[in-house]
N, C-alpha and C positions, 0 to 999 in steps of 0.2 A: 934358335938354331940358325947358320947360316944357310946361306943360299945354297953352295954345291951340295950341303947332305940333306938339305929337302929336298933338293932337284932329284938326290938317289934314291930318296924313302917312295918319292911320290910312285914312279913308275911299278916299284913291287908292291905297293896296296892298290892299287888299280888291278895290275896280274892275279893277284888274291881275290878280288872282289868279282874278276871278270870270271874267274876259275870255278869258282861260285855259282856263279850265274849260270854258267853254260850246266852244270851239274843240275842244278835245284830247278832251273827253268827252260833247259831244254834249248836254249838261244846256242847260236851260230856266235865264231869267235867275232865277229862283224857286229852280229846282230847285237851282244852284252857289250862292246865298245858302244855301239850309237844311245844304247840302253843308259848307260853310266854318263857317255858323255854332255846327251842333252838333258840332265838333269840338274836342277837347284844344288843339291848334295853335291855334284862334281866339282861346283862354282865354290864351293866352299873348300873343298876337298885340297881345289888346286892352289888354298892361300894360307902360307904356313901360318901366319896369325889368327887363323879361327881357330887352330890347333885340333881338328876334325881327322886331320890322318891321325891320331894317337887311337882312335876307335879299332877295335877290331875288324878284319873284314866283315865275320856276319854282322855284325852290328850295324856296319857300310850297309849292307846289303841288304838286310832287312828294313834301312830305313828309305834306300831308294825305291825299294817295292812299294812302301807308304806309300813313299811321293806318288809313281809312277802308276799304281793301279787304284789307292783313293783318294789322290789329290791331295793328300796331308804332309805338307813338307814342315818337319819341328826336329828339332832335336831335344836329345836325352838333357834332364837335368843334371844327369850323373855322371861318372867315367871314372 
């Protein structure tokens, strides 16, 4: 994919992810940006060659909770 339409994808799976977040976890629109951002998953997220945005958001989002609340950062063998 080139650069300008990763550059578009990225920010709406982030807004999906973060939409999420504030829903399921009760976080502040602040608090699911710093939530996503300092996360392994994000570093992945934000590099179109791991091809990590093609996940769904829950998927995103269920795997940052991994990360984030037991320290298990892996991804799916699947998609």
């Amino acid at each position: 994919m080139d650069k300008k339409k990763f550059e578009a994808i990225l920010p709406l799976k982030v807004q999906s992810v973060v939409k999420l977040m504030i829903e399921r976890k009760g976080f502040s629109f602040r608090e699911s940006l710093r939530y996503l951002y300092t996360s392994k998953l994000y570093h992945m997220l934000e590099r179109e060659e791991t091809k990590v945005w093609h996940y769904s958001p829950m998927l995103l989002l269920e795997l940052v909770e991994k990360e984030k609340d037991q320290g298990i950062f892996e991804l799916p063998d699947y998609v």
